[in-house]
N, C-alpha and C positions, 0 to 999 in steps of 0.2 A: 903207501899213501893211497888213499881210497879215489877213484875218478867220479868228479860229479858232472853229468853232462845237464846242459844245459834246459828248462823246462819249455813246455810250447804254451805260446802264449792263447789258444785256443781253447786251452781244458783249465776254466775257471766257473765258479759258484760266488754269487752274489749272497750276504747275509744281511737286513736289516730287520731291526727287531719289531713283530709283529707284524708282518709284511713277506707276502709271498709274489714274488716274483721273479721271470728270469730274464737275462739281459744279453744281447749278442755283442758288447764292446764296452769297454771299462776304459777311462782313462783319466789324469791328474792324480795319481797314486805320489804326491810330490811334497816334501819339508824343504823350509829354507828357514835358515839360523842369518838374518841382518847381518852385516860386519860395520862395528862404528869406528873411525879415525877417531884415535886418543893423541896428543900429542902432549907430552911430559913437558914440563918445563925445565928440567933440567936437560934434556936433550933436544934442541929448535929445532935438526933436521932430520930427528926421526920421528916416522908416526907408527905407532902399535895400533894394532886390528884386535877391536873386544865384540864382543859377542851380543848382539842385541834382541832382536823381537824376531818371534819365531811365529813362523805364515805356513799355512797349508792352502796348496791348490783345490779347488771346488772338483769332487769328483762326479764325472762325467759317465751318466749310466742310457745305455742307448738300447734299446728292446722295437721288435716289430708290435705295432698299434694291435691291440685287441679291444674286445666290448669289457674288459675288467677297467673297473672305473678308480681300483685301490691306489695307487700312483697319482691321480689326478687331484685325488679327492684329499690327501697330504697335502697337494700343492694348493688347494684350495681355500684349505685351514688358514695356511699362512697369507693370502689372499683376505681373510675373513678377518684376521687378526688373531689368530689364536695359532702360536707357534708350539708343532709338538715335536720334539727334539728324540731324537733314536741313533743311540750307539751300531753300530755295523761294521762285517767284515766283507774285505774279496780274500778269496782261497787259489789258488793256482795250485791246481793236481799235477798227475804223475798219469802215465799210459793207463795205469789199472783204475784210475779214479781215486787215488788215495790224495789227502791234503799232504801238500811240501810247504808252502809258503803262503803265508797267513799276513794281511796288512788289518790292521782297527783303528778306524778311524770313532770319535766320540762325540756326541752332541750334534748330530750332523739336522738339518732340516731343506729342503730343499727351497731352491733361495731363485731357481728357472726353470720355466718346462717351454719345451718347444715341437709342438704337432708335427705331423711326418708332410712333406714337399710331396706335394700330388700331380701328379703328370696322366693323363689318358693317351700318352704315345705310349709310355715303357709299358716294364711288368716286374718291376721291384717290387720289395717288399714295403708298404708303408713304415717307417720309422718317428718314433718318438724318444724323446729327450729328457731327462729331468737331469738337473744340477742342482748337485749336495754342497753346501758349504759346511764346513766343521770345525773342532776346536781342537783336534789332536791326529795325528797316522801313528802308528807304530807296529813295525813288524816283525814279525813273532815266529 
C-alpha cells in the first residue's frame, strides 16, 4: 500500500478566470449539506435526518496591497451594479511544484474587500482582503 504523506499548506496557486494575481492565504475552502428533521407518522418517536440545502463558505483571499488596481476594480463592478461572476480554482502542490489537490469553486464574485490595517510603529507587510462568494466547491 502506497504512503501518502501529508501536503504543506504553503505551496498553493490561486486560479481565477481572467485575473492574475497572487495571494499569501486562502481560506473558507468549506460545503455544508443542511440536515432537515423528518418525522414519519408512523413512527412519533423517531426523527430521520434528510438532506437539505447545500452552502458554501465565502472564500477568503488575502495578498500584500500593490499599485495593480485588478482586484479592486472587480470589486468595484459589483459596487457599480454590474456583477461579473468567474469560475476559479486553489491548487495545493507538492515539494517540486507539481498540482495534487485541486478545489473549483463556480460563479464566484466578490461580495467584501477590506484595505490593509496601517500602523507607522510596525513593518509588516500591508495586507488586503477580498471575499469570494460562490455557487459550488468541488474537489478534484
Amino acid at each position: 500500500m502506497a504512503r501518502h504523506d501529508p501536503l504543506k499548506a504553503f505551496n498553493f496557486r490561486v486560479e481565477i478566470d481572467g485575473l492574475t494575481a497572487s495571494f499569501s492565504e486562502v481560506s473558507g475552502l468549506e460545503s455544508e449539506v443542511e440536515a432537515i428533521d423528518y418525522r414519519e407518522g408512523g413512527e412519533p418517536l423517531r426523527v430521520r435526518k434528510l438532506p437539505g440545502l447545500h452552502r458554501y463558505a465565502n472564500i477568503v483571499l488575502k495578498r500584500g496591497i500593490t499599485r495593480d488596481l485588478e482586484l479592486w476594480s472587480w470589486h468595484k463592478q459589483v459596487l457599480d451594479g454590474t456583477v461579473q461572476r468567474r469560475n476559479g480554482s486553489v491548487v495545493l502542490l507538492d515539494d517540486q511544484g507539481q498540482e495534487q489537490v485541486r478545489w473549483n469553486f463556480v460563479n464566484s464574485w466578490p461580495c467584501k474587500y477590506i484595505g490593509p490595517t496601517l500602523n507607522a510603529k510596525g513593518s509588516d507587510v500591508a495586507i488586503e482582503t477580498l471575499e469570494l462568494t460562490h455557487e459550488g466547491l468541488e474537489r478534484v
